[in-house]
N, C-alpha and C positions, 0 to 999 in steps of 0.2 A: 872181076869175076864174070864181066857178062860174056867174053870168049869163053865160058865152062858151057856144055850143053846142061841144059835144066834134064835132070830125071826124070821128067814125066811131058818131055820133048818126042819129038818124031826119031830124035836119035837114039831112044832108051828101046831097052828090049825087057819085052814081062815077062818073067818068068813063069809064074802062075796066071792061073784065074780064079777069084770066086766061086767060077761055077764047078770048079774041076775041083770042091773040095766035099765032104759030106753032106753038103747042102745047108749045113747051119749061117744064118747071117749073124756072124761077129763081128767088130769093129774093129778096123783096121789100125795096130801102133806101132806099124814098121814097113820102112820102105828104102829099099838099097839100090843105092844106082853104083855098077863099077863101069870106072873107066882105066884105059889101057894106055899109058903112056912111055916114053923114053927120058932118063935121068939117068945123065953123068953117061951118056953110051948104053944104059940095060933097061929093058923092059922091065917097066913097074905097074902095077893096079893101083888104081886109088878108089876106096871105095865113100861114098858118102852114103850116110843114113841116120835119116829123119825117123824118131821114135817118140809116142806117148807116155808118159807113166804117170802114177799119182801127184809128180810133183809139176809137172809140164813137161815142156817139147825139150827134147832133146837129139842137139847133130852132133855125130860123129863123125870124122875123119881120118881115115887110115890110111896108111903107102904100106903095101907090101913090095917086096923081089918076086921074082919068075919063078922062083921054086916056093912061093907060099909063106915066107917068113915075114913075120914084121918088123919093120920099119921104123915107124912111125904108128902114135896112133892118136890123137886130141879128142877129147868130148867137151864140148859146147856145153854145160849145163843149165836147168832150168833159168835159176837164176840170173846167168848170162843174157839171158833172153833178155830179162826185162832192158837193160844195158841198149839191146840191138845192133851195137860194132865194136866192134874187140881185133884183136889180132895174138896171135901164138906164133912163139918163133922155134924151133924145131931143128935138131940134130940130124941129117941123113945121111949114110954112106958117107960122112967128113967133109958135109957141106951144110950149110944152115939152108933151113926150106921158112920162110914165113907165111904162116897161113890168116887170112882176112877174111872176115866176113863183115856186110851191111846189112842189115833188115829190116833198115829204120823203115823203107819204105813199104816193106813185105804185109801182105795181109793176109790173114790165116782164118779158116771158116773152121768148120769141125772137124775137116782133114788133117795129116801129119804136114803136108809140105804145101809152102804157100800158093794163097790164090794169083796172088802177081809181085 
């Protein structure tokens, strides 16, 4: 995964800002990066996004189509975490996609996505 640009790299685009919201500071437990790729010949999204809840972190993983359908979609759950490598293997347009993740060596401060 380290050919993936990290979402919060030079290569992500923000959509919002904190400041361009009512001015309340709340804590942030969502953060989506899409990227835009080619599978099988067709333009596909994939979108990744790191979330907080009461129970821990959680990543998700989805492949849409060009017209907005899904795909695919994996959630990484808390529990997974503790784990920190796994892999899910995955059904696409009538090809297997296997998704991987490592985190062993990820370090997490009080943000959603890691410090390294």
């Amino acid at each position: 995964m380290r050919d993936f640009p990290y979402c919060y790299s030079a290569n992500a685009v923000q959509i919002s800002d904190s400041s361009s919201s009512n001015g309340n500071k709340t804590a942030q437990n969502l953060v989506t990066c899409v990227y835009q790729c080619r599978f099988r010949g067709r333009f596909c999204l994939i979108t990744v996004t790191w979330s907080k809840n009461l129970m821990g972190q959680v990543l998700s993983v989805g492949i849409d189509d060009s017209s907005n359908r899904s795909l695919c979609k994996v959630d990484i759950k808390p529990w997974l975490f503790s784990k920190r490598k796994g892999s899910k293997s995955l059904e696409v347009m009538s090809s297997n996609v296997d998704i991987y993740w490592d985190l062993s060596s990820a370090k997490f401060g009080s943000g959603l996505v890691p410090l390294e």
